[in-house]
C-alpha positions as a Markdown table, in Angstrom:
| # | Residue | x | y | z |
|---|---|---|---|---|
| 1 | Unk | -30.7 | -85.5 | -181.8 |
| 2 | Unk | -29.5 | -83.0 | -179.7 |
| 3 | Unk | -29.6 | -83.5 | -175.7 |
| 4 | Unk | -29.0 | -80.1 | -174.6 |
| 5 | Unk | -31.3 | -78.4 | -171.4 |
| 6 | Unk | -31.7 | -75.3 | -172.9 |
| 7 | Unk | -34.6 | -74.7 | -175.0 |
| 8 | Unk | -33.0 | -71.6 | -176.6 |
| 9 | Unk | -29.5 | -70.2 | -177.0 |
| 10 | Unk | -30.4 | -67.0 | -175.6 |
| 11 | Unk | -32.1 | -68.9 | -172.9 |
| 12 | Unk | -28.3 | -70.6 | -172.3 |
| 13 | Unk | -26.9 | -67.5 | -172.8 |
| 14 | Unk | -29.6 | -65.7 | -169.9 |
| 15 | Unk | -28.8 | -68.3 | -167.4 |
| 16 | Unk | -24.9 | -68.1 | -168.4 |
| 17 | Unk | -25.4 | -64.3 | -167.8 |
| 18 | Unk | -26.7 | -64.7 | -164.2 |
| 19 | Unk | -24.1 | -67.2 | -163.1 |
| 20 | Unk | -21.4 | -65.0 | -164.5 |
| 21 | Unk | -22.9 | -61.7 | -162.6 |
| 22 | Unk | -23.3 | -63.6 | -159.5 |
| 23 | Unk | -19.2 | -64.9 | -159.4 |
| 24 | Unk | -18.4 | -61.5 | -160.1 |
| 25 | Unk | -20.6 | -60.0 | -157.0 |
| 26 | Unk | -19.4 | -62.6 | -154.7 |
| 27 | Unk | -15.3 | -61.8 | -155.8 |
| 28 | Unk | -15.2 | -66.1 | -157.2 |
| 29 | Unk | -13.1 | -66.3 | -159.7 |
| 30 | Unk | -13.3 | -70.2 | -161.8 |
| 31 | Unk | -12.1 | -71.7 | -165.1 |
| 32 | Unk | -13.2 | -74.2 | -167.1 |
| 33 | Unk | -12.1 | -77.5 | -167.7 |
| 34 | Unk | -12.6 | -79.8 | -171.0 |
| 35 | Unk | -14.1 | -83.2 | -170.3 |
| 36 | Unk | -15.4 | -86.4 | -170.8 |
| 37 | Unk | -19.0 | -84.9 | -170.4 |
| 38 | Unk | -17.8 | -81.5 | -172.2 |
| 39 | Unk | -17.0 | -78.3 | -170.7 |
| 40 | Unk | -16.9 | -78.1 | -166.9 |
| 41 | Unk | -17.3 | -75.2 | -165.0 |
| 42 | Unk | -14.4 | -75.4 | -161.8 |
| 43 | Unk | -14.0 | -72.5 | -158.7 |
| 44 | Unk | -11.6 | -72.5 | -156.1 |
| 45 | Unk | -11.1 | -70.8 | -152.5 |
| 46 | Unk | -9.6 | -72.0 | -149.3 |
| 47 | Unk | -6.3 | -73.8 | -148.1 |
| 48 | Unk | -6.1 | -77.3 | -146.3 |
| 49 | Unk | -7.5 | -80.6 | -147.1 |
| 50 | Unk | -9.6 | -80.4 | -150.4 |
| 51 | Unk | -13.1 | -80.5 | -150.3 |
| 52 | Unk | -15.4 | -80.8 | -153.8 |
| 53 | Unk | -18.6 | -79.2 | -154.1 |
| 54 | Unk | -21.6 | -80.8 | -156.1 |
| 55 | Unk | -24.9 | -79.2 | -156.3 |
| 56 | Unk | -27.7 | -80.6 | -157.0 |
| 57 | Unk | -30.6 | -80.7 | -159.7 |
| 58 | Unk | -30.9 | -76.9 | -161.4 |
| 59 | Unk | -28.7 | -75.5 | -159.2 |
| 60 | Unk | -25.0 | -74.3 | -159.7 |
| 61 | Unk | -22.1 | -72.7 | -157.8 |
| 62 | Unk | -23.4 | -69.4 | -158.7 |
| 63 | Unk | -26.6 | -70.1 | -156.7 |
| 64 | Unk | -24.8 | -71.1 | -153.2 |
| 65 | Unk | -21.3 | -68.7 | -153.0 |
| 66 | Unk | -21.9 | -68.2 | -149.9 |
| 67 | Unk | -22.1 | -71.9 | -148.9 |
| 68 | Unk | -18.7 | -71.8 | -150.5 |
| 69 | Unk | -17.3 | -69.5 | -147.9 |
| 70 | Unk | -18.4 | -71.0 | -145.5 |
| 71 | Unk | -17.3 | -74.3 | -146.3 |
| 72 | Unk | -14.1 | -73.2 | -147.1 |
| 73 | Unk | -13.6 | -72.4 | -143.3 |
| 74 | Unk | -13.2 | -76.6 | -143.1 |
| 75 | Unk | -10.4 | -76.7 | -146.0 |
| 76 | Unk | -9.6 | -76.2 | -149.8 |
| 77 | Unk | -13.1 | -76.3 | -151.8 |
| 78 | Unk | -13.0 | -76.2 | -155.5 |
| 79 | Unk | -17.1 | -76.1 | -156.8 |
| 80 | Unk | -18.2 | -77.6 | -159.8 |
| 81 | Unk | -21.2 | -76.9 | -161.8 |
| 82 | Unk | -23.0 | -80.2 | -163.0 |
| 83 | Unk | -22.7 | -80.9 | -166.7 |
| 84 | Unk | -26.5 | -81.2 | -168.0 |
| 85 | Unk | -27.7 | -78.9 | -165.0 |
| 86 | Unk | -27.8 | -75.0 | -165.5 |
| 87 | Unk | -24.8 | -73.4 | -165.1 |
| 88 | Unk | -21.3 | -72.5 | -166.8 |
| 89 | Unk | -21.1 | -76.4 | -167.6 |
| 90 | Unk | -22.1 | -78.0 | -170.4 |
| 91 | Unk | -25.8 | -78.2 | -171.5 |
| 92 | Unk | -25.3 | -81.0 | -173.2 |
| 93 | Unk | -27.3 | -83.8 | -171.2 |
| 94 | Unk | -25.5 | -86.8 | -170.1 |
| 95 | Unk | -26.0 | -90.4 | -169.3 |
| 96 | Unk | -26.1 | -91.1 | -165.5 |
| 97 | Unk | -23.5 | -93.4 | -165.4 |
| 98 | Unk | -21.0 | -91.0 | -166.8 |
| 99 | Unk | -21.1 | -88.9 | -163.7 |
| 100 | Unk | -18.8 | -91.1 | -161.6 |
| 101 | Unk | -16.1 | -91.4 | -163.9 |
| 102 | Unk | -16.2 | -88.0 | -164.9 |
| 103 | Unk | -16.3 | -86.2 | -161.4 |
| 104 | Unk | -12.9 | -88.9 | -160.5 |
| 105 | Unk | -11.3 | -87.6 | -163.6 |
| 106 | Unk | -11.7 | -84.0 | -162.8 |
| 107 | Unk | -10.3 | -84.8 | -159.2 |
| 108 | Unk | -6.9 | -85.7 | -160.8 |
| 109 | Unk | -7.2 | -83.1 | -163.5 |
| 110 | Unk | -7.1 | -81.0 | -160.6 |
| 111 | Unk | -4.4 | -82.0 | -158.7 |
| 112 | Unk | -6.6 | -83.0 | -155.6 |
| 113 | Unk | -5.9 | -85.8 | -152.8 |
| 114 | Unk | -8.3 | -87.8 | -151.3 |
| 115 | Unk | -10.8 | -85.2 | -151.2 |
| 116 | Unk | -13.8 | -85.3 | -149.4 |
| 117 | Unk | -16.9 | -84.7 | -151.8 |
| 118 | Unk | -19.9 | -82.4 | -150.3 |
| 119 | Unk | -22.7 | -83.5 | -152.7 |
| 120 | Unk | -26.4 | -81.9 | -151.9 |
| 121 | Unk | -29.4 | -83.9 | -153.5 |
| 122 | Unk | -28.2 | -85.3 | -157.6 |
| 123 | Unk | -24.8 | -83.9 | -156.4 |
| 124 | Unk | -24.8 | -87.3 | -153.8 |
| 125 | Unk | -25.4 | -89.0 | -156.4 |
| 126 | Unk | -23.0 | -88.1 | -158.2 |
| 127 | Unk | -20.7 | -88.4 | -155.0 |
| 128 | Unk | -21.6 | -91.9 | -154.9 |
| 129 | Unk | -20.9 | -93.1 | -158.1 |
| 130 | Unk | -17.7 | -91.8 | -157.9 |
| 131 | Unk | -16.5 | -93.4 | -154.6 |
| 132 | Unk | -17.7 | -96.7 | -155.3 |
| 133 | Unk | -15.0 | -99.0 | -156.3 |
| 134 | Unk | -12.2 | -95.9 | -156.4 |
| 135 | Unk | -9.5 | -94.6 | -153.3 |
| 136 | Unk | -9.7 | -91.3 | -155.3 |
| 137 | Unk | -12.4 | -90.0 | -153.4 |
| 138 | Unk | -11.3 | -89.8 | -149.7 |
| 139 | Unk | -14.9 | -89.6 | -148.0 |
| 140 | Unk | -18.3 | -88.1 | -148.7 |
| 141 | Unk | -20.9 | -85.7 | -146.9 |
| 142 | Unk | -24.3 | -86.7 | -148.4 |
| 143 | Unk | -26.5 | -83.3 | -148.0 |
| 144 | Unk | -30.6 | -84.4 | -148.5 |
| 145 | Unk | -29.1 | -86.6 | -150.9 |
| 146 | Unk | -30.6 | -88.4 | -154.0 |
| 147 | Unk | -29.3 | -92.0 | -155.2 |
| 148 | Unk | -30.2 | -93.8 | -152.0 |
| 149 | Unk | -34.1 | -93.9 | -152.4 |
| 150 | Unk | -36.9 | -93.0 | -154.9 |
| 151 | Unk | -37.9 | -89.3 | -154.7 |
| 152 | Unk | -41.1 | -88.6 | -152.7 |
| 153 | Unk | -43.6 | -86.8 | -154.5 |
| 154 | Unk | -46.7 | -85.6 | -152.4 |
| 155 | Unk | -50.2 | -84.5 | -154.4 |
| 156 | Unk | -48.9 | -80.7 | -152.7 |
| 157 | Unk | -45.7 | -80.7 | -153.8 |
| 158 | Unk | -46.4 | -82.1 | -157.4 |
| 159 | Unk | -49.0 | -79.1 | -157.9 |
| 160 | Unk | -46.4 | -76.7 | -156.9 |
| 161 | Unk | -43.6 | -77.8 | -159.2 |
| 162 | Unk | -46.1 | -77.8 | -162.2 |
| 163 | Unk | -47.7 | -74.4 | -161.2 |
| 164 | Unk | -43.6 | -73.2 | -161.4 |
| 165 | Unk | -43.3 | -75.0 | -164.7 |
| 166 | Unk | -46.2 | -73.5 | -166.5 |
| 167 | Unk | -46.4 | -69.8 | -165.2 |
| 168 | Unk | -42.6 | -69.4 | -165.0 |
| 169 | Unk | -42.7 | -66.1 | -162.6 |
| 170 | Unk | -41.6 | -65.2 | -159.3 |
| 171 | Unk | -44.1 | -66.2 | -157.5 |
| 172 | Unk | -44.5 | -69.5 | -158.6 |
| 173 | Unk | -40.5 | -69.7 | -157.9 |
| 174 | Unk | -41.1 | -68.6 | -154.3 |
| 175 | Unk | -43.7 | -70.9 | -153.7 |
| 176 | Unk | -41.6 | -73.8 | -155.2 |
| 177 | Unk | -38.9 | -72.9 | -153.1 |
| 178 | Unk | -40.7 | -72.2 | -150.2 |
| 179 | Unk | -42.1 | -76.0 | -150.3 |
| 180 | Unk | -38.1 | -77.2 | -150.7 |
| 181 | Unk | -38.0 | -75.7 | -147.5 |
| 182 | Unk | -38.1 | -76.4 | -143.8 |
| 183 | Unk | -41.1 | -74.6 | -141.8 |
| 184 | Unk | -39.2 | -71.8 | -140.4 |
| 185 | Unk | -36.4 | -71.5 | -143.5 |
| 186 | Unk | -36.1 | -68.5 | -145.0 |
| 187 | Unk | -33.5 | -69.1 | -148.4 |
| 188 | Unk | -31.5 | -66.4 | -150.0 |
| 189 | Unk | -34.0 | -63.8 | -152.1 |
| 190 | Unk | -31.3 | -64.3 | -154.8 |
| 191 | Unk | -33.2 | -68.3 | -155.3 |
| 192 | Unk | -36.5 | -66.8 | -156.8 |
| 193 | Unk | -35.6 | -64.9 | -159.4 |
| 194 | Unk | -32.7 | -67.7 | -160.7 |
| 195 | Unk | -35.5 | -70.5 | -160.5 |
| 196 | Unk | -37.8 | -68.2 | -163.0 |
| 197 | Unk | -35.0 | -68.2 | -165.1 |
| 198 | Unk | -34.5 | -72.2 | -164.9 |
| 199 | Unk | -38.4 | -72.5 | -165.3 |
| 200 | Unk | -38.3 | -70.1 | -168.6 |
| 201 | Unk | -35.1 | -71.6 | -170.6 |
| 202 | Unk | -34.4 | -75.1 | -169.2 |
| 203 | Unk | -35.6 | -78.8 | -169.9 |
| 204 | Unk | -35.4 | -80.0 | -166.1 |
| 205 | Unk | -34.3 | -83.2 | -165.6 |
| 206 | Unk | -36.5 | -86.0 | -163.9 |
| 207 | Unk | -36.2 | -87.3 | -160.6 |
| 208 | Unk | -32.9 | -90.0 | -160.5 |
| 209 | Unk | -32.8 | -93.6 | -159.5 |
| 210 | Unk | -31.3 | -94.9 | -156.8 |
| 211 | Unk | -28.2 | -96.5 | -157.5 |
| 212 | Unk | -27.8 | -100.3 | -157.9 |
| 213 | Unk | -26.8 | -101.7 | -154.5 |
| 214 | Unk | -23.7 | -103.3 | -156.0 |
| 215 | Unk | -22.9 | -99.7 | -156.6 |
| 216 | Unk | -23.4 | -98.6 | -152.7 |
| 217 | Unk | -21.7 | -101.5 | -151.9 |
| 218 | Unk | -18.3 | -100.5 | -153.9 |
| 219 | Unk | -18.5 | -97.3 | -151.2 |
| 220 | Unk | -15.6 | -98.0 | -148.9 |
| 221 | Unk | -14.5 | -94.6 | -147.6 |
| 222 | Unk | -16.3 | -93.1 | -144.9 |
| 223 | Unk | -19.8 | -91.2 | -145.1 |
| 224 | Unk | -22.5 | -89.1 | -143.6 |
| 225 | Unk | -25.6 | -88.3 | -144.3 |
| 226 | Unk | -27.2 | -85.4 | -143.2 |
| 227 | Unk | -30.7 | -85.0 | -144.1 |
| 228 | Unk | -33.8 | -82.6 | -143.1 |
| 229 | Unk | -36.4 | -84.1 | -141.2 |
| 230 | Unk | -39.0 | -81.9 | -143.3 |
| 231 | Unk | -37.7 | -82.6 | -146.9 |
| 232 | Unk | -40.6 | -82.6 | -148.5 |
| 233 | Unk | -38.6 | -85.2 | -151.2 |
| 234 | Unk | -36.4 | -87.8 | -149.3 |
| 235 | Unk | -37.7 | -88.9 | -146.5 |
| 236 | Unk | -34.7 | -88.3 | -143.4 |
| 237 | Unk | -35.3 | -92.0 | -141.9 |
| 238 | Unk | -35.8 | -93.8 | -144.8 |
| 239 | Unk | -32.1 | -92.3 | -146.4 |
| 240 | Unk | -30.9 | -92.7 | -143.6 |
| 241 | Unk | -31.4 | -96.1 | -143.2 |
| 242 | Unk | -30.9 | -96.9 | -147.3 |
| 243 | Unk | -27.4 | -95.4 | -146.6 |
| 244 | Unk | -26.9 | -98.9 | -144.3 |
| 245 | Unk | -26.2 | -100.5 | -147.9 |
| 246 | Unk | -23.0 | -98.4 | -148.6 |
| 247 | Unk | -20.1 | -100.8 | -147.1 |
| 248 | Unk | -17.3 | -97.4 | -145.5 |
| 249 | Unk | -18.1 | -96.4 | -142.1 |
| 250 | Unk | -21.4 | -94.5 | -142.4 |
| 251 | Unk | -22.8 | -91.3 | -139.9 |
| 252 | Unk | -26.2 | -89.6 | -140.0 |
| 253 | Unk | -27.1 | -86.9 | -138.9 |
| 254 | Unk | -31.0 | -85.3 | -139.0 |
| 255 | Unk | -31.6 | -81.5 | -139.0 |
| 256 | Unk | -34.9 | -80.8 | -136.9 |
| 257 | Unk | -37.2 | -78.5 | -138.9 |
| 258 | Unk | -35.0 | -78.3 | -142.5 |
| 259 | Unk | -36.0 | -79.3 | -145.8 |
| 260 | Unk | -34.5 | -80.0 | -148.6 |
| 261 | Unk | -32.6 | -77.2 | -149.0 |
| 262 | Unk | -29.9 | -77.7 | -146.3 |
| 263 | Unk | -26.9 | -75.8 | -147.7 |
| 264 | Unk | -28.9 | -72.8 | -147.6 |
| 265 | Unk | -31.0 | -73.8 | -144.4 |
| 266 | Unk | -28.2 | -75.0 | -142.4 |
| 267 | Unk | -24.6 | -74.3 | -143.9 |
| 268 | Unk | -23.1 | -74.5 | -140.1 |
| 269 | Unk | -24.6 | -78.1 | -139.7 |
| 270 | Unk | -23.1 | -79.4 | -143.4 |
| 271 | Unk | -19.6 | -77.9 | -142.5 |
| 272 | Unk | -19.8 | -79.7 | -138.9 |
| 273 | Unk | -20.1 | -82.5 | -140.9 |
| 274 | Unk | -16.9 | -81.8 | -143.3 |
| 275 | Unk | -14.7 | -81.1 | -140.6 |
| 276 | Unk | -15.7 | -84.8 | -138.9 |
| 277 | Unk | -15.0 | -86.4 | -142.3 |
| 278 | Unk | -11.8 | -85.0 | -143.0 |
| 279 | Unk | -10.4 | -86.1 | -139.7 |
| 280 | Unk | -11.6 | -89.6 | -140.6 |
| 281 | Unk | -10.2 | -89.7 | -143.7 |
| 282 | Unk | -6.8 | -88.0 | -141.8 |
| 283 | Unk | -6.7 | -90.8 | -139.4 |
| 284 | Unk | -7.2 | -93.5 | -142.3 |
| 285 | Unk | -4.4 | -92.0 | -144.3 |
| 286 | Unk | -2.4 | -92.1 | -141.7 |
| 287 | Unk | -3.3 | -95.9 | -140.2 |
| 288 | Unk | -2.2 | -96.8 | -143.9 |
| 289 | Unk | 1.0 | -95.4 | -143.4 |
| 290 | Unk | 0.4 | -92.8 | -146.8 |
C-alpha cells in the first residue's frame, strides 16, 4: 500500500509547481539528492560555518527563502525539504525513526562539518534524532520545536484546522495561519495561498510524539530552544523545561508575543540564536584540539 501525501499526481505535480516558481522568484537554485527516504530536495547559499535548515510539518524551503537569507548572514545554510512533507522531496511517507539517520547521512553526502541544525517545529524533531548518540551534528537551534512535548490542541485551534481541511480556500488558510501566529504577527501573504494548496492535494501528517528520553539523553552537543510565548501548540515553559532532559549544554530563549511561526515572526531572534551556537560549537572544536 502506497504511503504517499499526495492524494493525486496532479495534486504532487501543483504543489511541485509552486515550490519550483517560488526558487525561481527568490534566484535559489537546489538539487536533489537520492536517499535512504528517497529523493531529497537540497539548496545552498552562504559561506562560513554550515548551517542545515529543517522545516517543519507542510512546509518547505520554498515557503521561507527569505528566512534563508537571512540566516545565511550567520554562515553556510544548505535547506532541505522533509521527505513525507510537501515539497520537492519525496512524498513517499516515512517512518519517524528514519529521520535521524537520514538527515546524518545527508550531512556527509554533503560534505558538511559539524553543522549546526536550525530545525522549526517536526524539523526539531528531526534535529534531535539526529544529534543523539552522533558528533556529526555540531549543535542545534530548536525553533517552537516538536519532539520535546505533546502538541497542544485548544477547542479554537482544533475548529480552525478542521474548517482549513474541509473548505480548502484562502480564507480558511488565513485564518489557520493567522491562529499559528503571535497577536501582532503579520506572515508573508505568499503562506495563504501555499496552505490552500496543502489543504487541497495533501494527506497531512498527525501531530509527532515526543521522543523517548533515552533519545534526548544521547544529545550531547549544545542547544537552544527558542520558543513563542503565544504558540498556540507548544506551550514556551513547558518545552522549555522538557528540553532539561537533553544531556549538551542547553539555552532558552522565549519570544514575547510570537507564535508558532517564529521563522517568519522573528527571523532576527532565530539567527541571534545561530550565531551563539556556532561559537559554542567553535570553542568545543577547538577545546578538543580538532
Amino acid at each position: 500500500m502506497s504511503r504517499t501525501i499526495y492524494r493525486t499526481e496532479d495534486g504532487r505535480a501543483a504543489i511541485r509547481s509552486w515550490c519550483e516558481q517560488q526558487l525561481v522568484d527568490e534566484a535559489l537554485d537546489g538539487i536533489t539528492l537520492e536517499t535512504a527516504l528517497g529523493t531529497t530536495f537540497v539548496a545552498g547559499t552562504g559561506a562560513g560555518h554550515d548551517i542545515v535548515l529543517l522545516p517543519g510539518t507542510n512546509l518547505a524551503t520554498a515557503t521561507w527563502p527569505a528566512f534563508v537569507g537571512q540566516v545565511a548572514a550567520a554562515g553556510r545554510v544548505t535547506a532541505l525539504d522533509l521527505p513525507g512533507q510537501p515539497g520537492l522531496s519525496s512524498g513517499e511517507r516515512p517512518e519517524r525513526d528514519g529521520y535521524g539517520p537520514w538527515l546524518r547521512d545527508v550531512i556527509r553526502a554533503c560534505g558538511l562539518d559539524r553543522p549546526v541544525v536550525v530545525g522549526h517545529s517536526l524539523g526539531g524533531l528531526v534535529a534531535l534524532s539526529a544529534a543523539s548518540g552522533s558528533a556529526v551534528v555540531g549543535g542545534v537551534v530548536l525553533v517552537d520545536p516538536a519532539g520535546l512535548i505533546r502538541l497542544r490542541v485548544l477547542p479554537g485551534v482544533l475548529a480552525t484546522s478542521l474548517r482549513w481541511l474541509s473548505r480548502k480556500d484562502d480564507a480558511s488558510s488565513r485564518s489557520l495561519v493567522e491562529r499559528m501566529s503571535g497577536p501582532t504577527a503579520s506572515p508573508p501573504a505568499h503562506l495563504v495561498p501555499w496552505m490552500t494548496l496543502v489543504a487541497r492535494h495533501v494527506r497531512t501528517s498527525l501531530a509527532p510524539r515526543p521522543l523517548p528520553t533515552a533519545t534526548l539523553g544521547g544529545v550531547r552537543c549544545p542547544v537552544h530552544v527558542v520558543t513563542g510565548t503565544d504558540d498556540v501548540f507548544l506551550p514556551a515553559r513547558k518545552v522549555g523545561a522538557a528540553a532539561g532532559a537533553v544531556a549538551g549544554p542547553t539555552t532558552a530563549t522565549e519570544v514575547p508575543g510570537a507564535g508558532h511561526l517564529l521563522p517568519f515572526e522573528r527571523p532576527e531572534v532565530v539567527v541571534a540564536a545561530v550565531k551563539d551556537t556556532i561559537r559554542l560549537v567553535r570553542a568545543a572544536t577547538q577545546g578538543s584540539g580538532h
